[in-house]
MIRO-114252 format. One record per atom (N, C-alpha, C, O): residue number from 1; x, y, z. Coordinates in steps of 0.001 Angstrom, whole numbers, plus 500000, padded with zeros to 6 digits. Layout:
BEGIN
<rec NUM,<X,Y,Z>>
...
END
This chain:
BEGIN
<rec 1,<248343,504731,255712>>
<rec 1,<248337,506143,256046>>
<rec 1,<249705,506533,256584>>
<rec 1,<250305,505806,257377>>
<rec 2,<250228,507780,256110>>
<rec 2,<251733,508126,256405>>
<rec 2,<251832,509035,257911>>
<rec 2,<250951,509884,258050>>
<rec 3,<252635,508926,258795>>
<rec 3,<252678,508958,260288>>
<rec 3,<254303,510442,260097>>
<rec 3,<255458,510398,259674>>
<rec 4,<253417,511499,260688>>
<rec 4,<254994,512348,261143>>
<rec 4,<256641,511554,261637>>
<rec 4,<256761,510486,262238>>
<rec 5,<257324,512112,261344>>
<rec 5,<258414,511032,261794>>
<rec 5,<259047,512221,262917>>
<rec 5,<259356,513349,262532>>
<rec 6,<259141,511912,263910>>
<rec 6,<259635,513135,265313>>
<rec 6,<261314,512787,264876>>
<rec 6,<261665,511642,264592>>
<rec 7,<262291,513997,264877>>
<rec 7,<263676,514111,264366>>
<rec 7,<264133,513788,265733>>
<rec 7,<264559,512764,266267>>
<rec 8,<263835,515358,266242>>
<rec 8,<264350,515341,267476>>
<rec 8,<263796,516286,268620>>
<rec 8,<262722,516827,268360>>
<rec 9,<264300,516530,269699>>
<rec 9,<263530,517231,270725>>
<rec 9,<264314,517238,271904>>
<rec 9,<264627,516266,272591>>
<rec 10,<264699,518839,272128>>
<rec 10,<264981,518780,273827>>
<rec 10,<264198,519814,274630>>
<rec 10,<263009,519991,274364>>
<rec 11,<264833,520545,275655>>
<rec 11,<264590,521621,276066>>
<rec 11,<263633,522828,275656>>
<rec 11,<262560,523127,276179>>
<rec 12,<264402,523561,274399>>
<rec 12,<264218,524244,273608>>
<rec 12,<263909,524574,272493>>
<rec 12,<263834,525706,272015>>
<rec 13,<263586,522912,271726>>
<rec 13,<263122,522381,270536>>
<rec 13,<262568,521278,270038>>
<rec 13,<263024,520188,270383>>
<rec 14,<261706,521340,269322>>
<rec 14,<261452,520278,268446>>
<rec 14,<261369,519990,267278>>
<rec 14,<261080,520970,266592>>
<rec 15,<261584,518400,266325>>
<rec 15,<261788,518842,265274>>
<rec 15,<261036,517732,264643>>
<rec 15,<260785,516828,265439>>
<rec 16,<260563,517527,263314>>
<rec 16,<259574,516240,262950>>
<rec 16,<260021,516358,261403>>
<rec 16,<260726,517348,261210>>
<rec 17,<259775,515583,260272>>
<rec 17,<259652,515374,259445>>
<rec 17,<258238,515200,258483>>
<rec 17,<258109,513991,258291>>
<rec 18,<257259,515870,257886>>
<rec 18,<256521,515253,257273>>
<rec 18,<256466,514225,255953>>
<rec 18,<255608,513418,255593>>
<rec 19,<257712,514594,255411>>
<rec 19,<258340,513627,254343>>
<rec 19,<258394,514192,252883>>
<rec 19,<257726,515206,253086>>
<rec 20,<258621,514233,251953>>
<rec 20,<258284,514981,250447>>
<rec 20,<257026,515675,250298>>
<rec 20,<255942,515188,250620>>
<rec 21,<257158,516577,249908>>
<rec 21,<255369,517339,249745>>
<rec 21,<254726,516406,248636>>
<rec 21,<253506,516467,248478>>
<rec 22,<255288,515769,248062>>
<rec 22,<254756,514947,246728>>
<rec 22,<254029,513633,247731>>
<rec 22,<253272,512836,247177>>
<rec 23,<254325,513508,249171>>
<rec 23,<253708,512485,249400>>
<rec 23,<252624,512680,250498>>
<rec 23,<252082,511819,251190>>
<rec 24,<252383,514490,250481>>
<rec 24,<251169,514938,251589>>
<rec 24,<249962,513482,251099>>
<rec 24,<249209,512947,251912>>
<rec 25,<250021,513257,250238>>
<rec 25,<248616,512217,249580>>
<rec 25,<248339,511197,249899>>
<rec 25,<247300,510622,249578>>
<rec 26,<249327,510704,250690>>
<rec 26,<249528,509455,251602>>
<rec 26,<249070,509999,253178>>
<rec 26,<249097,509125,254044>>
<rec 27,<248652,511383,253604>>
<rec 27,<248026,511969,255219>>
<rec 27,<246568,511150,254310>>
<rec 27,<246221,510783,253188>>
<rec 28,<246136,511212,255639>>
<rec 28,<244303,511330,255471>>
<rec 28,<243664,511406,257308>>
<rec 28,<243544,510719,258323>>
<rec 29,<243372,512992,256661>>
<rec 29,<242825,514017,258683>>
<rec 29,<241632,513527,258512>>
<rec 29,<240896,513641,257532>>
<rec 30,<241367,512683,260025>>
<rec 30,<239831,512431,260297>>
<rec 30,<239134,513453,260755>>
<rec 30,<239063,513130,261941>>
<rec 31,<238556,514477,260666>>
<rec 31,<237632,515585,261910>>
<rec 31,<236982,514694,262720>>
<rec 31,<237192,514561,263925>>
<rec 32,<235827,513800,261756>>
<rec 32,<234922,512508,262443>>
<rec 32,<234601,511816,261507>>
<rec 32,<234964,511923,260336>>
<rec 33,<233871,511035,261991>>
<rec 33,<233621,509405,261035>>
<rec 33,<232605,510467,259484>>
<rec 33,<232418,509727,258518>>
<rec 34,<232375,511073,259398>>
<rec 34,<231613,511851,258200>>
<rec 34,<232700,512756,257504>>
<rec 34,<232807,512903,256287>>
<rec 35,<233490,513338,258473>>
<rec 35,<234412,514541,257297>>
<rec 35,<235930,513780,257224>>
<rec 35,<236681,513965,258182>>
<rec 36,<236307,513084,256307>>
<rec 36,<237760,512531,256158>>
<rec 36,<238326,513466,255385>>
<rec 36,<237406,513848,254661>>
<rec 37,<239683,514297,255000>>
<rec 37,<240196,515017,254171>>
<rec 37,<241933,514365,253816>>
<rec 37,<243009,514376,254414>>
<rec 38,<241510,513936,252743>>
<rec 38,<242686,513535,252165>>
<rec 38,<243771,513979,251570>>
<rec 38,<243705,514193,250360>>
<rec 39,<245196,514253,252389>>
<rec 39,<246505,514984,251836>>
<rec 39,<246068,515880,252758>>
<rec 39,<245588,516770,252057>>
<rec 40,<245947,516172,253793>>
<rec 40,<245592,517004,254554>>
<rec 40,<246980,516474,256323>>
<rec 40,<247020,515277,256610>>
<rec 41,<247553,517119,256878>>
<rec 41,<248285,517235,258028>>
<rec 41,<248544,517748,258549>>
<rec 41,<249393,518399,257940>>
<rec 42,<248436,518297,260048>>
<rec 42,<248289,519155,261187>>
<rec 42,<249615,518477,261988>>
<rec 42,<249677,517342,262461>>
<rec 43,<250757,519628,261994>>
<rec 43,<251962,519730,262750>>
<rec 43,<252168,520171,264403>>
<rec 43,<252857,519804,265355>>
<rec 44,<251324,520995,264169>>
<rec 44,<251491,521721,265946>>
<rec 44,<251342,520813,267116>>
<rec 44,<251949,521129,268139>>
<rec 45,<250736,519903,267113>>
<rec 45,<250576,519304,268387>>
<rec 45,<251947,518156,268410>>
<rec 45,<252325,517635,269459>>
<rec 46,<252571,517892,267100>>
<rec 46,<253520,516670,267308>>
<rec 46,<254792,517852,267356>>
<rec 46,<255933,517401,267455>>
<rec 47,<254638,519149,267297>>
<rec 47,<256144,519750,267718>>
<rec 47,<255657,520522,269335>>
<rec 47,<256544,520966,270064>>
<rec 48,<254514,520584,269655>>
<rec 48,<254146,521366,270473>>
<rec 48,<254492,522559,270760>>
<rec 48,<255344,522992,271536>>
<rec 49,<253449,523277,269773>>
<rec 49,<253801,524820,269271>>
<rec 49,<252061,525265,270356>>
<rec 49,<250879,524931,270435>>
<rec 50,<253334,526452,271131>>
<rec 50,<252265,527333,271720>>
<rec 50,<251869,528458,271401>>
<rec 50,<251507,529091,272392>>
<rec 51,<251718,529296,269950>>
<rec 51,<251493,530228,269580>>
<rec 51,<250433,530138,268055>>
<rec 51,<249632,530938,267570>>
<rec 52,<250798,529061,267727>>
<rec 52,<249921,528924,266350>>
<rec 52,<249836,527446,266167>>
<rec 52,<250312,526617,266943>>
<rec 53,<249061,527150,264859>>
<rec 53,<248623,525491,264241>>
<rec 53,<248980,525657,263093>>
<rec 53,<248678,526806,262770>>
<rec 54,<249515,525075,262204>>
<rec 54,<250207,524625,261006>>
<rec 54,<249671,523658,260296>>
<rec 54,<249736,522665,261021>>
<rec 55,<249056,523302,259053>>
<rec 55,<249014,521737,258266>>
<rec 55,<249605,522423,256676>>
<rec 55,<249766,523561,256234>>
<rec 56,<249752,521377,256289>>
<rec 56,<250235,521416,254908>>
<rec 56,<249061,520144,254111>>
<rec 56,<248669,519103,254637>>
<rec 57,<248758,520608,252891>>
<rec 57,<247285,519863,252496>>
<rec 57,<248447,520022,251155>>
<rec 57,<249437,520703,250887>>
<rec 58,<247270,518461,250267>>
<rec 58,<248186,518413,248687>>
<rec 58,<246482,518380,248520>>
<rec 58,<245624,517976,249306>>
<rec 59,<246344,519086,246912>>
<rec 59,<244955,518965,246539>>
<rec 59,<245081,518213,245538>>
<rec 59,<245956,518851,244955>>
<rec 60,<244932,517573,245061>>
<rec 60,<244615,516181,243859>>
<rec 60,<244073,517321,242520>>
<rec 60,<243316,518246,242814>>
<rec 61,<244524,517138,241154>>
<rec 61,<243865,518155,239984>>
<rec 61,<242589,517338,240753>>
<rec 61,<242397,516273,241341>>
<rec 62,<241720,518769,240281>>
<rec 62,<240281,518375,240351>>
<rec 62,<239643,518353,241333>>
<rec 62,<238434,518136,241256>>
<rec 63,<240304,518584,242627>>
<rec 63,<239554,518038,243961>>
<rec 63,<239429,519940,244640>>
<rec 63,<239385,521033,244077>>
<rec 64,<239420,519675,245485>>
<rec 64,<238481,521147,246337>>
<rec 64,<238332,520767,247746>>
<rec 64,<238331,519622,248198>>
<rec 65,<238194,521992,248452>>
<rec 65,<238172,521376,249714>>
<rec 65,<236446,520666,250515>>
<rec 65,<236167,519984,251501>>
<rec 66,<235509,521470,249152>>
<rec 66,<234423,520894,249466>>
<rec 66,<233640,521380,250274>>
<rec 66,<232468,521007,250220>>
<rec 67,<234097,522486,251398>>
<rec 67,<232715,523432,252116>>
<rec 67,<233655,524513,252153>>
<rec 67,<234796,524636,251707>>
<rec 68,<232653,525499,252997>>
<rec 68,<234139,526779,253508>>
<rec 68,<233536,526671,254914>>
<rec 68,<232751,525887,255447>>
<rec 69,<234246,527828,255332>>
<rec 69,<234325,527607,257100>>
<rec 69,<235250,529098,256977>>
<rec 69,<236005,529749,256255>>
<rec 70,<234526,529060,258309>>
<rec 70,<235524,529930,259070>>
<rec 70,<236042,529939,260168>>
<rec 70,<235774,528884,260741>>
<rec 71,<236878,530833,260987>>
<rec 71,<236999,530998,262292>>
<rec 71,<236132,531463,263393>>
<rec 71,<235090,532083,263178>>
<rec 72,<236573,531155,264602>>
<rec 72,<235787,532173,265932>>
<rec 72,<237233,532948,266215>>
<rec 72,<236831,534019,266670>>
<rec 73,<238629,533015,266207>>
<rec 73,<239489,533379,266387>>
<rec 73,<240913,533866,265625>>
<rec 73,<241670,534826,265769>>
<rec 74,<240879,532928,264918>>
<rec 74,<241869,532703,263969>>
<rec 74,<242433,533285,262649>>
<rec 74,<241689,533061,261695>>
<rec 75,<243504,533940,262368>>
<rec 75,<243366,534726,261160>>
<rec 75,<244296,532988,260524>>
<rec 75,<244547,531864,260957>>
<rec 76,<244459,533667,259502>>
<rec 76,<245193,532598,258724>>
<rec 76,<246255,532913,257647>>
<rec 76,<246636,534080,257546>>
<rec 77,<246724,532029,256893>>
<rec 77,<247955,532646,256083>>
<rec 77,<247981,531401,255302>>
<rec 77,<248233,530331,255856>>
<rec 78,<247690,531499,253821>>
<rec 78,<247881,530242,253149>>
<rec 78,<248761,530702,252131>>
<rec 78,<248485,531661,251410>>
<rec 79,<250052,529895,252036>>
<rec 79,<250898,529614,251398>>
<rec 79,<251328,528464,250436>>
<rec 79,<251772,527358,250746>>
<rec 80,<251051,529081,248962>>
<rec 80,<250815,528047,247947>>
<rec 80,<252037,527605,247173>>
<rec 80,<252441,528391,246316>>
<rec 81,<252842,526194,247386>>
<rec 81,<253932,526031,247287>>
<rec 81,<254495,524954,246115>>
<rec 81,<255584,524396,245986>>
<rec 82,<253062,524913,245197>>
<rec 82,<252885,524021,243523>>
<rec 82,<251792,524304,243381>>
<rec 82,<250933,524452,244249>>
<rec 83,<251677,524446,241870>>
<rec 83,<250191,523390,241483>>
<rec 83,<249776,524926,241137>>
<rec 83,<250481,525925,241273>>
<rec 84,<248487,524845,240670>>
<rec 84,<247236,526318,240602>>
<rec 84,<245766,525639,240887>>
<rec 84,<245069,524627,240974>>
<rec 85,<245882,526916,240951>>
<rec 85,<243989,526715,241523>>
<rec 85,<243291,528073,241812>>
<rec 85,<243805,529107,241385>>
<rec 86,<242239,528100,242458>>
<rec 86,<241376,529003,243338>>
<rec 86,<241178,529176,244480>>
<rec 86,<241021,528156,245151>>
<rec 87,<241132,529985,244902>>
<rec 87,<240593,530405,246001>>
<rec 87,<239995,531515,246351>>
<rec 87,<240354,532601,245896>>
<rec 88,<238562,531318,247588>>
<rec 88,<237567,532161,247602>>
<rec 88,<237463,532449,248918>>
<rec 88,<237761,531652,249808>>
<rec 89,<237061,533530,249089>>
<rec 89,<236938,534431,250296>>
<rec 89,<235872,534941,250293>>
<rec 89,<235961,535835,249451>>
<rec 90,<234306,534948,250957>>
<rec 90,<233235,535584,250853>>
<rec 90,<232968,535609,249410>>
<rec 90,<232613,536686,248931>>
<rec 91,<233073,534684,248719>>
<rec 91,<232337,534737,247128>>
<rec 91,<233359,534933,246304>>
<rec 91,<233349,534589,245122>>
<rec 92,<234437,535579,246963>>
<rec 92,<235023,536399,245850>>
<rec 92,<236045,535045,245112>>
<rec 92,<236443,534177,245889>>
<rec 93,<236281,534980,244170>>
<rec 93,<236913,533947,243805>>
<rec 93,<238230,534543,242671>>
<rec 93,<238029,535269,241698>>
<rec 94,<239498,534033,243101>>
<rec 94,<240804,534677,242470>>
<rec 94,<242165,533432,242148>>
<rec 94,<242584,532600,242953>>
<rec 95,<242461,533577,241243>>
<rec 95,<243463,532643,241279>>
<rec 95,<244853,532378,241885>>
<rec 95,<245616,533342,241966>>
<rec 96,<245268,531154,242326>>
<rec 96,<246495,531286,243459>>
<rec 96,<247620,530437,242387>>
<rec 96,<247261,530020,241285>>
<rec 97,<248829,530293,242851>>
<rec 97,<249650,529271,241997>>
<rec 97,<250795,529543,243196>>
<rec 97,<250734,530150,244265>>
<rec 98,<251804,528849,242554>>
<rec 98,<253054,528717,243403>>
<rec 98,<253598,529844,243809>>
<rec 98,<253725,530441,242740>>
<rec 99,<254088,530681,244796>>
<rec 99,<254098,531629,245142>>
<rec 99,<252985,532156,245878>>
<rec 99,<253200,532854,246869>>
<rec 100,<252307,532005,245659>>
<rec 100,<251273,532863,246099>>
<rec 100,<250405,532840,247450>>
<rec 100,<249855,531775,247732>>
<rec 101,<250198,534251,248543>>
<rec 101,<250242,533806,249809>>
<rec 101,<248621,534973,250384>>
<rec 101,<248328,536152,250184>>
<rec 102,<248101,534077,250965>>
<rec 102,<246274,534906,250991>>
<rec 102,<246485,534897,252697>>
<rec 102,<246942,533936,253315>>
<rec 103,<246166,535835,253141>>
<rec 103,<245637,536152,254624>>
<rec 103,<244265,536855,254639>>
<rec 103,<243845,537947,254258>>
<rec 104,<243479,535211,255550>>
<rec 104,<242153,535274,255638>>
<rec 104,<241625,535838,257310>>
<rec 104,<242210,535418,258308>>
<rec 105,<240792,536541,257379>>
<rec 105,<240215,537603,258631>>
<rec 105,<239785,536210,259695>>
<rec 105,<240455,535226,259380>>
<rec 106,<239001,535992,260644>>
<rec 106,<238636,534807,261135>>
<rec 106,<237014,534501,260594>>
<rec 106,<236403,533437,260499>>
<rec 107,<236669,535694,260334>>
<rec 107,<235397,535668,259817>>
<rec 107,<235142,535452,258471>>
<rec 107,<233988,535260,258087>>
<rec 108,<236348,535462,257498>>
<rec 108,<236288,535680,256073>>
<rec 108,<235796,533632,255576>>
<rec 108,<236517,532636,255633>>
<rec 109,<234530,533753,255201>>
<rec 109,<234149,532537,254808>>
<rec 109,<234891,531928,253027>>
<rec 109,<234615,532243,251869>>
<rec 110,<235937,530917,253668>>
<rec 110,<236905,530272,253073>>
<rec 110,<236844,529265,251811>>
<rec 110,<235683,528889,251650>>
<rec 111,<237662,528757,250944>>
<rec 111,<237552,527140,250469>>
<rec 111,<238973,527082,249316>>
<rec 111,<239791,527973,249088>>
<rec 112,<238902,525969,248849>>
<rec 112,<240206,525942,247998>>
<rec 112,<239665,525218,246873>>
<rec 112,<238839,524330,247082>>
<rec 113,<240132,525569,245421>>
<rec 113,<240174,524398,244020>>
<rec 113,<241550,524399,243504>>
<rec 113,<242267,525376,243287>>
<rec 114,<241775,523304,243362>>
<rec 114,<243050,522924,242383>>
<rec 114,<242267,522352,240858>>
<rec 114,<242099,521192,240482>>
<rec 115,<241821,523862,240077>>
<rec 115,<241482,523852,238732>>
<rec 115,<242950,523232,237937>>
<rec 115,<242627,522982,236776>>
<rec 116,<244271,522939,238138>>
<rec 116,<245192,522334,237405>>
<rec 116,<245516,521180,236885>>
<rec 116,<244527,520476,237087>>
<rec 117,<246461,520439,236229>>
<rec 117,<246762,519387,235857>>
<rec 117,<247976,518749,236667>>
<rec 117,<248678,517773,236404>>
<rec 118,<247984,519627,237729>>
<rec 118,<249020,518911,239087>>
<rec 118,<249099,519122,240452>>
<rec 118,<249166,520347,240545>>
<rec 119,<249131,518656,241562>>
<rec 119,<248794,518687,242747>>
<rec 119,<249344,520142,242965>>
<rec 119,<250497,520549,242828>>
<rec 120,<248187,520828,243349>>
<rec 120,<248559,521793,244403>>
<rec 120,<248659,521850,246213>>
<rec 120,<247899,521380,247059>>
<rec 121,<249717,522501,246322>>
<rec 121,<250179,522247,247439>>
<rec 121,<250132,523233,248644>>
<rec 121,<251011,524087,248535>>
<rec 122,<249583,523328,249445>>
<rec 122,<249278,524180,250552>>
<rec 122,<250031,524157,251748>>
<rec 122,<250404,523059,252162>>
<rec 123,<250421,525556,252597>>
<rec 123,<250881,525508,253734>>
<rec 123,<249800,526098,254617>>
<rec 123,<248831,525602,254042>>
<rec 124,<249491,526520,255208>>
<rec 124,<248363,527010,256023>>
<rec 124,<248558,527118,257691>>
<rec 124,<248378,526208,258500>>
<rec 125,<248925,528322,257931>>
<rec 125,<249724,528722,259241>>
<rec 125,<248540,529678,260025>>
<rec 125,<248548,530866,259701>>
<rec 126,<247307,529153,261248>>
<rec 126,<246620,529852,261554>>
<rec 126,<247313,530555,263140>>
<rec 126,<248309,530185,263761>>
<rec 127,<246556,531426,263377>>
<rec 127,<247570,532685,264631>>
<rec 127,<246419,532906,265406>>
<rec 127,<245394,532465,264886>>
<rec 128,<246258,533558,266692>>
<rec 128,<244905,534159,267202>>
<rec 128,<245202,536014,266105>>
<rec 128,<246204,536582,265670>>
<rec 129,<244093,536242,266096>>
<rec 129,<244299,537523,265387>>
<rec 129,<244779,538545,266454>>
<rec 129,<244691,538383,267671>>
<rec 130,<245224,539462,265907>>
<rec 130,<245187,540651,266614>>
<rec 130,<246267,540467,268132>>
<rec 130,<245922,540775,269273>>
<rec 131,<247539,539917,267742>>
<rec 131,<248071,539647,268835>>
<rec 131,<250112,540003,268476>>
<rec 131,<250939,540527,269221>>
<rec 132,<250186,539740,267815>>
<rec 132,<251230,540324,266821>>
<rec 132,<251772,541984,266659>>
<rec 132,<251605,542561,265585>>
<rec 133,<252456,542706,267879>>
<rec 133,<252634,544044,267932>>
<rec 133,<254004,544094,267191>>
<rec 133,<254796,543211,266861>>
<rec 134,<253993,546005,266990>>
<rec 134,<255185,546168,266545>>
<rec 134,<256501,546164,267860>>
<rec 134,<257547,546788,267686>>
<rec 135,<256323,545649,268684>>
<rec 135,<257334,545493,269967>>
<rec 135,<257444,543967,269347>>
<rec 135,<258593,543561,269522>>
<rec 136,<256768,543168,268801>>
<rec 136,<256969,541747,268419>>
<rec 136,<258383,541512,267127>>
<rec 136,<259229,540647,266899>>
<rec 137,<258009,542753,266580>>
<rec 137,<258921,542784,265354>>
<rec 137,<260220,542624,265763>>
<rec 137,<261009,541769,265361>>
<rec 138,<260453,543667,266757>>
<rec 138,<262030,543599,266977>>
<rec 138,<262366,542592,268266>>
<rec 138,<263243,542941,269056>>
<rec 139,<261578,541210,268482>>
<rec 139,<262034,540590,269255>>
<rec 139,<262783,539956,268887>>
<rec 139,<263061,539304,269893>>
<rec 140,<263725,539420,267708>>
<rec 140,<265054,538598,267842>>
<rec 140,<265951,539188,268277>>
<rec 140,<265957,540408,268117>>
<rec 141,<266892,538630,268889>>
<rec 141,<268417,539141,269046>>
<rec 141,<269676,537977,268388>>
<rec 141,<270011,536816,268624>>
<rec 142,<270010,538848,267644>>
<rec 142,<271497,538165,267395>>
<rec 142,<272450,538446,268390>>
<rec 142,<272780,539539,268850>>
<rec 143,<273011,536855,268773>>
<rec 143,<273902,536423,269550>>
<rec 143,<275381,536468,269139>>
<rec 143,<275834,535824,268193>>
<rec 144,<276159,537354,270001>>
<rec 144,<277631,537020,269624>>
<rec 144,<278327,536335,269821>>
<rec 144,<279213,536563,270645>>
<rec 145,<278221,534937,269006>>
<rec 145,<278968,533802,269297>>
<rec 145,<278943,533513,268104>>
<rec 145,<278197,534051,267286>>
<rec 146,<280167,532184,267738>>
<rec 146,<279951,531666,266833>>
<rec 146,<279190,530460,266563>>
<rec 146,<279001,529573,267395>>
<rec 147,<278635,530461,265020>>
<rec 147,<277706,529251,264998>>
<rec 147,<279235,527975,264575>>
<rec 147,<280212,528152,263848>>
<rec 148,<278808,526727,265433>>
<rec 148,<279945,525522,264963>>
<rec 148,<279346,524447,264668>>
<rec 148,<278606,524026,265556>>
<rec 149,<279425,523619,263369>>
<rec 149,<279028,522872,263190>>
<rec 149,<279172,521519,263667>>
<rec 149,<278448,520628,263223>>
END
C-alpha cells in the first residue's frame, strides 16, 4: 500500500506528495474492516488543512463507487482529471470526462462509474456549505516584493 510522502513543513506551510495520479491504485482507504475503497486518498489531515478535506480517487474501467451517500454538512466539488464515466446526483445520471467539475449540495445523494476503457481520475474537495462570502473573494493581497528564487 502506497504512504503520502510529507515534502516539507514550517510555520506557514505544508507540503506532501501523493505521487503520479497513474499510481492513486496503489492507496487502499479503510472506513472499517467491511468498507475498503481502492485508489481512494484523503490529504487534509497529513497537510493539516483547517478549512476543508481533499482525496483524490483513481476508478479502475468498470469499477464504481458502489453506494451513494451523502452529507450532514458538506458541499462538495468533484473534479475529473482523466478517464470518463458517470455520475449521479438524486437519480439523475450525466456524463463526466476530463475536465469536467460537479458541485454536490450536502444533501444531494451521490456515486461515481468509470463506464471507460481507462482509469478515471478524481479530485474531490469537500467545504462546510454556506460559509464562503463575497468579503472572502477579495481576501488575497498581492505583496510588493520580489519573488527570488
Amino acid at each position: 500500500m502506497k504512504q503520502i510522502e510529507k515534502i516539507a513543513t514550517a510555520k506557514n506551510f505544508s507540503a506532501i506528495n501523493l505521487g503520479s495520479l497513474n499510481e492513486l491504485s496503489l492507496y487502499l482507504l479503510k472506513l472499517n474492516p467491511e468498507v475498503k475503497i481502492p485508489g481512494k486518498v484523503f490529504g487534509g489531515t497529513s497537510l493539516q488543512t483547517t478549512g476543508c478535506e481533499f482525496s483524490f480517487q483513481l476508478f479502475q474501467p468498470g469499477t464504481e463507487t458502489g453506494f451513494l451517500h451523502t452529507h450532514k454538512n458538506h458541499e462538495e466539488l468533484y473534479f475529473f482529471l482523466g478517464g470518463e464515466g458517470n455520475f449521479q446526483v438524486d437519480g439523475q445520471v450525466f456524463p463526466v470526462t476530463e475536465g469536467s467539475v460537479v458541485k454536490v449540495n450536502p444533501a444531494g445523494e451521490r456515486s461515481v462509474q468509470n463506464n471507460g476503457d481507462k482509469p478515471l481520475i478524481m479530485l474531490c474537495i469537500q467545504y462546510k456549505e454556506n460559509t464562503f462570502t463575497a468579503e472572502d473573494a477579495t481576501d488575497g493581497i498581492i505583496l510588493n516584493k520580489p519573488v527570488q528564487w
